[in-house]
C-alpha positions in Angstrom: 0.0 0.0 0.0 1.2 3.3 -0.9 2.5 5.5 2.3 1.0 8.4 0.2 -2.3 6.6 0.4 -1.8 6.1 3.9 -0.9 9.5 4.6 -4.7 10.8 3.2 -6.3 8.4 4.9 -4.8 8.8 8.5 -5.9 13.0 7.6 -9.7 11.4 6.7 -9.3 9.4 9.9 -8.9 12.5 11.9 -12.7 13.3 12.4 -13.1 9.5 14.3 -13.2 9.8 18.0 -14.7 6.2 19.3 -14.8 2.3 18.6 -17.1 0.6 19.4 -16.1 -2.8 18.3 -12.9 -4.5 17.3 -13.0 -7.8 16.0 -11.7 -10.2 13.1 -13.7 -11.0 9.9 -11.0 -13.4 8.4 -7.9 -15.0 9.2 -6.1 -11.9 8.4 -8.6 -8.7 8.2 -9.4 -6.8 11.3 -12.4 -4.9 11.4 -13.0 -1.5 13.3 -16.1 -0.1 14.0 -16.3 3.7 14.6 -19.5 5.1 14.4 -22.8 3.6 12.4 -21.1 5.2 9.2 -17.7 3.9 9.2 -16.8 0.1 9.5 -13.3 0.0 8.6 -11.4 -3.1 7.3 -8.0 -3.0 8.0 -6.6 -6.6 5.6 -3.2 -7.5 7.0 -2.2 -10.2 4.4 1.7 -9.6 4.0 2.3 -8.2 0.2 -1.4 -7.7 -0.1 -2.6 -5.4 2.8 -5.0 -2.6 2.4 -7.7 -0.4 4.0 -11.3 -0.9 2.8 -15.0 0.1 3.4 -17.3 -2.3 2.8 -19.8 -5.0 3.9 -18.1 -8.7 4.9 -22.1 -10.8 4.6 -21.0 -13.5 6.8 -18.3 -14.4 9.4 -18.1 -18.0 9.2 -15.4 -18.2 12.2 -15.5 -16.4 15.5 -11.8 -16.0 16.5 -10.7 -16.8 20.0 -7.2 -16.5 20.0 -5.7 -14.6 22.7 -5.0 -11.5 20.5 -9.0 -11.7 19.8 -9.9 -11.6 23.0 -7.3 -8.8 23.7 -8.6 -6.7 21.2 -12.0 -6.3 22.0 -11.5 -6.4 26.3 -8.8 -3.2 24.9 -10.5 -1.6 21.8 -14.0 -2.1 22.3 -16.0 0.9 23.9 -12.7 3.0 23.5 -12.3 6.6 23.3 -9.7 7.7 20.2 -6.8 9.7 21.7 -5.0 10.1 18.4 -4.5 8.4 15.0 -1.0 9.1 13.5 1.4 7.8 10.7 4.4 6.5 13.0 8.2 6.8 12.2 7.4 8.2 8.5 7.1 5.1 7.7 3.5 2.9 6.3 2.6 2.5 9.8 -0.9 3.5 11.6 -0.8 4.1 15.3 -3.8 4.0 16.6 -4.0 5.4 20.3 -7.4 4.9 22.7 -8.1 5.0 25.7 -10.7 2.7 28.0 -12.2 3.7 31.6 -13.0 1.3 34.1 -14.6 0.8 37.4 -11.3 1.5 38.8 -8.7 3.1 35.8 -8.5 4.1 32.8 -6.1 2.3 30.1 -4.6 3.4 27.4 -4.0 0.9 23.9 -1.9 1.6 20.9 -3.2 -0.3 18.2 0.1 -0.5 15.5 -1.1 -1.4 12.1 1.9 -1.9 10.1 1.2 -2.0 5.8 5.0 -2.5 5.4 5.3 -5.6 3.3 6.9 -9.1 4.8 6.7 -7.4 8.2 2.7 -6.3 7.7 1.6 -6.9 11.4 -0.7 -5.7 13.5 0.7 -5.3 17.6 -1.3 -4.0 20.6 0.9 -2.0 23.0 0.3 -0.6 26.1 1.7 3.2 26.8 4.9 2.3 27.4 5.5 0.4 23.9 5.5 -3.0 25.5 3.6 -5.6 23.4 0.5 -6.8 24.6 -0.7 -9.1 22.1 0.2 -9.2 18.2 -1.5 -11.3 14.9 1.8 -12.4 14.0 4.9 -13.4 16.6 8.3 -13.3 15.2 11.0 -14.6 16.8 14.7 -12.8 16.5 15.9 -16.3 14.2 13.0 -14.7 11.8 13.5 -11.2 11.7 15.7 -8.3 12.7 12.6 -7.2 15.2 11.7 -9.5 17.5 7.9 -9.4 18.3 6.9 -11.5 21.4 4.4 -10.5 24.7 5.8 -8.8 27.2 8.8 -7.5 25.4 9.5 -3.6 24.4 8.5 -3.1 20.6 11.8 -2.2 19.0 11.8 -0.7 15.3 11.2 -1.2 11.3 14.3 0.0 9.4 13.5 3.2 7.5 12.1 2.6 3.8 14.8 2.9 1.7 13.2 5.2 -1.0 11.6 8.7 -0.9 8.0 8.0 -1.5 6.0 10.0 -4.1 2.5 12.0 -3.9 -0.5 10.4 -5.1 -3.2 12.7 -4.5 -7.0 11.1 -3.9 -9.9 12.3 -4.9 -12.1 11.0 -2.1 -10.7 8.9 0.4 -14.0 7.0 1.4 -14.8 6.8 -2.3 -11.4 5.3 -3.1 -11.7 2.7 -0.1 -15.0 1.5 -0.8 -14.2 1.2 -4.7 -10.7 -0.9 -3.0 -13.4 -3.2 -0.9 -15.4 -3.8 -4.2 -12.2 -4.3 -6.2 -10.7 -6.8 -4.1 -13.8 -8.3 -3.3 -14.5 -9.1 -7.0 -10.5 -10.2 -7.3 -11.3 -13.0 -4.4 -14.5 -14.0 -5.6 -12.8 -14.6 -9.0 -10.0 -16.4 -8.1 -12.0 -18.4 -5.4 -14.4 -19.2 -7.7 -12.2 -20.4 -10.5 -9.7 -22.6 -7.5 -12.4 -24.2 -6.0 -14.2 -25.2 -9.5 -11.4 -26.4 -10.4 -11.3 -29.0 -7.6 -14.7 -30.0 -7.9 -14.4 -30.4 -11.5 -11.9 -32.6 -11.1 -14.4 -35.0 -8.6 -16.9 -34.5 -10.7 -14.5 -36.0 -14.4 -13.8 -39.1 -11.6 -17.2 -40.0 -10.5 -18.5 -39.2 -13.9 -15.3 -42.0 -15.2 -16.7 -44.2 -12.4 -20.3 -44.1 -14.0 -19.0 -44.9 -17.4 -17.1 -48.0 -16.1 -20.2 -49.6 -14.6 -21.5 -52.7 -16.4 -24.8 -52.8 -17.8 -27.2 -54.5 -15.3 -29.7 -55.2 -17.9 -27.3 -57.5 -19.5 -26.5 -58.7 -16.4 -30.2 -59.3 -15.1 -30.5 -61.1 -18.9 -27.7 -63.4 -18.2 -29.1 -64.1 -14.7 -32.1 -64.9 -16.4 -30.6 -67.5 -19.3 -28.2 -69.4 -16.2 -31.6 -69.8 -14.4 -33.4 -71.1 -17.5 -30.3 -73.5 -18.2 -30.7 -74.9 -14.5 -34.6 -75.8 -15.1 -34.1 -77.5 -18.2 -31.3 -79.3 -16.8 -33.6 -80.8 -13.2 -36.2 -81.4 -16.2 -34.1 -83.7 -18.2 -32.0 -85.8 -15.0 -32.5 -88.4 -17.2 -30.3 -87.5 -20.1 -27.5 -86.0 -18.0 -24.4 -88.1 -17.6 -22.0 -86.5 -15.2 -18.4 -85.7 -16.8 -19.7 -85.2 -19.9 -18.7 -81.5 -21.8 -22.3 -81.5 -23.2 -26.2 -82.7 -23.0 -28.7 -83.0 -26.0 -31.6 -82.5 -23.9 -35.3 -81.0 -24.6 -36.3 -77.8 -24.8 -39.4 -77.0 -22.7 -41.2 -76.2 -26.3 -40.4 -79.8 -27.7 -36.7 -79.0 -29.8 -33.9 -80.1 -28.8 -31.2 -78.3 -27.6 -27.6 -78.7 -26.9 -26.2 -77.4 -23.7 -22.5 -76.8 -22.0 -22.1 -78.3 -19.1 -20.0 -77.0 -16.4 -16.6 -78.9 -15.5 -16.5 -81.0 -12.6 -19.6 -82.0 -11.7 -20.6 -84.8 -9.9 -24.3 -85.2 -10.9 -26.6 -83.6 -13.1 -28.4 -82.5 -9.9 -25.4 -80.5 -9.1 -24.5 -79.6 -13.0 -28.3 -77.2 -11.7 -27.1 -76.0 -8.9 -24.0 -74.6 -10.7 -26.6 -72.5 -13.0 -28.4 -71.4 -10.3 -26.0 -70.3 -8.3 -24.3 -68.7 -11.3 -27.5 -67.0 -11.8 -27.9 -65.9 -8.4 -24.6 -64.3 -8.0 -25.2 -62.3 -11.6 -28.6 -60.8 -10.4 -27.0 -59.8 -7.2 -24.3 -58.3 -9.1 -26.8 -56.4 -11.0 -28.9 -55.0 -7.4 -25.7 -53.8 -6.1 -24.5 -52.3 -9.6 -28.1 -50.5 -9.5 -27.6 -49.3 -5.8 -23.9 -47.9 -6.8 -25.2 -46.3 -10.0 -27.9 -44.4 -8.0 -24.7 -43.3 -5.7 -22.6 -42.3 -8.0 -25.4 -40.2 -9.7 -26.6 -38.6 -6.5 -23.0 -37.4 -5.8 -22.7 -36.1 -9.0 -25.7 -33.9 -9.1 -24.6 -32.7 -5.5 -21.0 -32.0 -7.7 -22.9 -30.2 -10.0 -25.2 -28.1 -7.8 -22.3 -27.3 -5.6 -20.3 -25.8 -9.1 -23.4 -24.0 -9.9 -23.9 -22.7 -6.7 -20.0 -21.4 -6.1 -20.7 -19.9 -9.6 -23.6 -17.8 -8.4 -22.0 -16.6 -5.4 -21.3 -12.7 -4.9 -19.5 -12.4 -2.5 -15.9 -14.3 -1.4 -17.4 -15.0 1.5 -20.6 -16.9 0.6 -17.9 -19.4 -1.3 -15.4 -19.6 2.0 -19.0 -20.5 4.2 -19.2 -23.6 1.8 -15.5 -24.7 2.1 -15.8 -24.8 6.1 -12.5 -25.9 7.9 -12.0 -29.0 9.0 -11.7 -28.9 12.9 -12.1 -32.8 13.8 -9.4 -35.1 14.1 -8.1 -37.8 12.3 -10.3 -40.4 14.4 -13.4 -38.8 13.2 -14.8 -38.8 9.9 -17.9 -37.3 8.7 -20.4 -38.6 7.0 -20.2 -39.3 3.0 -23.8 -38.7 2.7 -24.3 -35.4 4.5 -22.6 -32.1 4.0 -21.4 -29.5 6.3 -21.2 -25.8 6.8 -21.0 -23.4 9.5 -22.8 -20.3 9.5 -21.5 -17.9 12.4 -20.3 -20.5 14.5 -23.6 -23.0 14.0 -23.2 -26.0 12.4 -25.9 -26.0 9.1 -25.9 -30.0 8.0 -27.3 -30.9 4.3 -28.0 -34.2 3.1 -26.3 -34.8 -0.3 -28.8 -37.9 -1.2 -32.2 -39.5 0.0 -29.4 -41.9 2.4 -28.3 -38.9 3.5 -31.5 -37.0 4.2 -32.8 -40.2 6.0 -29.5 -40.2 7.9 -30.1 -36.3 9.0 -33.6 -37.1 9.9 -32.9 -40.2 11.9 -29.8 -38.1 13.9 -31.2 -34.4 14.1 -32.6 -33.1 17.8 -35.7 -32.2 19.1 -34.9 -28.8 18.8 -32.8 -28.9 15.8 -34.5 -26.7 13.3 -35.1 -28.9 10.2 -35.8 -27.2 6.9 -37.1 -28.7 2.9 -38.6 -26.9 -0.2 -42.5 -25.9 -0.1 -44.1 -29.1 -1.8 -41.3 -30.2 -3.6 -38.6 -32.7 -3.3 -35.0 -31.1 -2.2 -32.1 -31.8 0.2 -33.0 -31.9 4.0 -31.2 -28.9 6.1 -30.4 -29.5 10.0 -29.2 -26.7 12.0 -28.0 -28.0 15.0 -29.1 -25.1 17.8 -30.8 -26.2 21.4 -32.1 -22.3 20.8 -35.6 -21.2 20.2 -35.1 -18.2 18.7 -32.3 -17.7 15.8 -31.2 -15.1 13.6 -33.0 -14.0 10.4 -29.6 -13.6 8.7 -28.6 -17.5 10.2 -32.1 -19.1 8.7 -31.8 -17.2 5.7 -28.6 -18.1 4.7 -29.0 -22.1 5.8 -32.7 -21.6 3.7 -30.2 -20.6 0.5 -28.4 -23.9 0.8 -31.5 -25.7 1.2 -32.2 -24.3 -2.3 -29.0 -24.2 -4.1 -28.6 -28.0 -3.3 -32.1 -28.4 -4.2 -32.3 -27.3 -7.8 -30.3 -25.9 -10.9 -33.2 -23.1 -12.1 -33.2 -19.8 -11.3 -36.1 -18.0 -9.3 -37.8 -18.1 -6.3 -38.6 -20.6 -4.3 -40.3 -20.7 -0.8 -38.2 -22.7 2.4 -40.4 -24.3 5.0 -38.5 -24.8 8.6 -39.3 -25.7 11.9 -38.6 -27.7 15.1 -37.3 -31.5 14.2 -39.8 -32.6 17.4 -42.4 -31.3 14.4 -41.2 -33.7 12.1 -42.5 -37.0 11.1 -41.0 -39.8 9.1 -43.3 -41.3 6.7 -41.0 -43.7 4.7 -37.5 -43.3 3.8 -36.8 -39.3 3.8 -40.5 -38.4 3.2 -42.5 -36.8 5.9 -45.3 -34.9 7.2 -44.8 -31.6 9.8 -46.5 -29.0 11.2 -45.8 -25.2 13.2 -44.1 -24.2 10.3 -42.6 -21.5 8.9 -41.5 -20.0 5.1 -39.4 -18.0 3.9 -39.3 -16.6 0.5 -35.5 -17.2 -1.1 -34.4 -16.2 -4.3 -31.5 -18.4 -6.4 -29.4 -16.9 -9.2 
């Protein structure tokens, strides 16, 4: 970021005298807000940092580190002593102040925009580091930056920087928020299609490779046939033999193989039907994995469709959650998982995994489906009664974009599981319901 840049902004800044909340939106993007009209992002990525105005729709994590929980107990409810560039270098100083039942406390909040080392340290008045996003050890850098140690610091930029006047300063960092928005959503969009693209050529490989089970139900068919003519002609069977002129059940004769090895002409049966038994089996279970393999790749292809109709970079990081379990604990194949501001929203990706939802969900679990129409079940797992519009209507949007490939509107029903009845398989009846109205594409 450009220290001119900076420079303008820290002057716009100078009209801000309170924060009422400090917090993070992302792994590396704190936000401040000042007043009802300015909610600052401050995006500390190193080689990519930036100030922005602008909207984040969802915070998929709540951070709990200990330089979260610092920030707010410091920043929140704090009066602004001063906001200055620091050394004449791409540094922000931030300097507030907090009264309690007992003192007041005074928080310099350093937001450093100075490439590798782009940081962001609390300090209390006498420069000592309270917390920081990023520790760095002495092996690392020339500054150390570790709790409870005296901030020492940057080396001075080793060029003269140039003017870049600004137009508008809020203009330009709202127009930054939209720009880099739109960069992420871009290159999120085309990295995580990319992945799914490449599930989707296997499964859709997978498909091709199954065998035919209608030739495999008409083979089942001819072995059992071979069998009955065979216990209908006991007669004419001599053990040993490679073949059998026997009669047809229509009065011809016909000439059959016989298999290898057998003992009787009793058993020479029993070969066919067991042959015949095993191929229509083969055929069931070749049925049940087709209907698999072409439940996960509609999922595939509604999960593509829906990372391609998202707006925002967020709305595509909600549907890549992180993985917090272990290694011990798998989830389930059948059922997908999101979090929505720190509550789990669970999707089944099939009518096995609805039925698997349905048959694990709470009594208080708040279970949602498509107005009269089939679609994906949606469990969010809450002991609450009352949740968030913004929660249900994002977990709703799932329900739908899961559901079905057209655009429009469609209407979400939710309520209680305890309202819930299982009919047969994943169909069911419920009542105390409510709808909202959701709109896809």
């Amino acid at each position: 970021m450009r220290f001119s840049y900076l420079k303008q902004i820290v002057e716009h800044m100078q009209h801000l005298n309170h924060i009422t909340a400090a917090f993070r939106v992302n792994d590396t993007t704190i936000k401040l807000v000042f007043d009802r009209e300015n909610s600052w992002n401050f995006e500390m990525a190193r080689g990519n940092s930036a100030i922005t105005i602008g909207e984040f729709p969802n915070r998929g994590k709540i951070y709990q580190a200990p330089f979260d929980v610092l920030l707010a107990k410091r920043l929140n409810r704090s009066t602004i002593q001063s906001i200055a560039l620091h050394n004449n270098d791409k540094i922000i100083r931030i300097t507030t102040t907090t009264s309690g039942s007992y003192k007041s406390e005074t928080t310099v909040l350093q937001l450093e925009f100075t490439g590798k080392h782009t940081n962001a340290i609390l300090l209390d008045q006498d420069e000592t580091i309270l917390e920081a996003l990023r520790h760095i050890d002495e092996n690392v850098s020339s500054r150390c930056v570790r709790v409870g140690q005296k901030l020492g610091t940057l080396p001075p930029p080793p060029y003269e920087p140039k003017e870049y006047p600004l137009d508008n300063v809020r203009n330009y960092l709202i127009g930054q928020f939209l720009a880099r928005s739109n960069e992420r959503l871009e290159q999120l969009k085309h990295e995580k299609k990319s992945l799914l693209f490449k599930r989707l050529g296997q499964l859709e490989k997978n498909l091709e490779k199954l065998d035919d089970e209608s030739s495999l139900i008409e083979e089942s068919e001819k072995l059992q046939y071979s069998g009955h003519l065979i216990l209908a002609n006991l007669d004419n069977i001599k053990p040993y033999e490679p073949t059998a002129l026997i009669a047809d059940f229509d009065g011809s004769e016909r000439l059959i193989e016989l298999p290898s090895g057998c003992h009787s002409a009793a058993g020479c049966a029993e070969f066919f039907f067991k042959r015949s038994k095993k191929a229509k089996q083969k055929a069931i279970g070749l049925h049940l994995e087709r209907e698999n393999l072409e439940a996960k790749i509609r999922h595939l292809q509604l999960f593509i469709q829906t990372i391609e109709e998202a707006r925002s970079p967020e709305e595509i990081s909600l549907l890549f959650p992180a993985k917090t379990l272990s290694a011990k604990q798998k989830n389930s194949d059948l059922i997908a998982e999101f979090w929505i501001d720190g509550i789990k929203v669970s999707l089944g990706k099939s009518e096995k995994g609805n039925i698997e939802l349905l048959r694990n969900a709470k009594a208080k679990d708040i279970w949602m489906h498509l107005k009269d129409r089939p679609s994906a079940h949606v469990i969010i797992t809450t002991d609450k009664q009352q949740l968030p519009d913004r929660l249900l209507e994002a977990a709703a949007k799932l329900c739908v974009d899961f559901s079905v490939f057209e655009k429009g509107r469609y209407l979400v029903d939710y309520t209680p599981r305890r309202e819930v009845r299982v009919q047969e398989g994943a169909n069911v009846l419920y009542t105390n319901y409510k709808t909202l109205n959701i709109e896809k594409g």
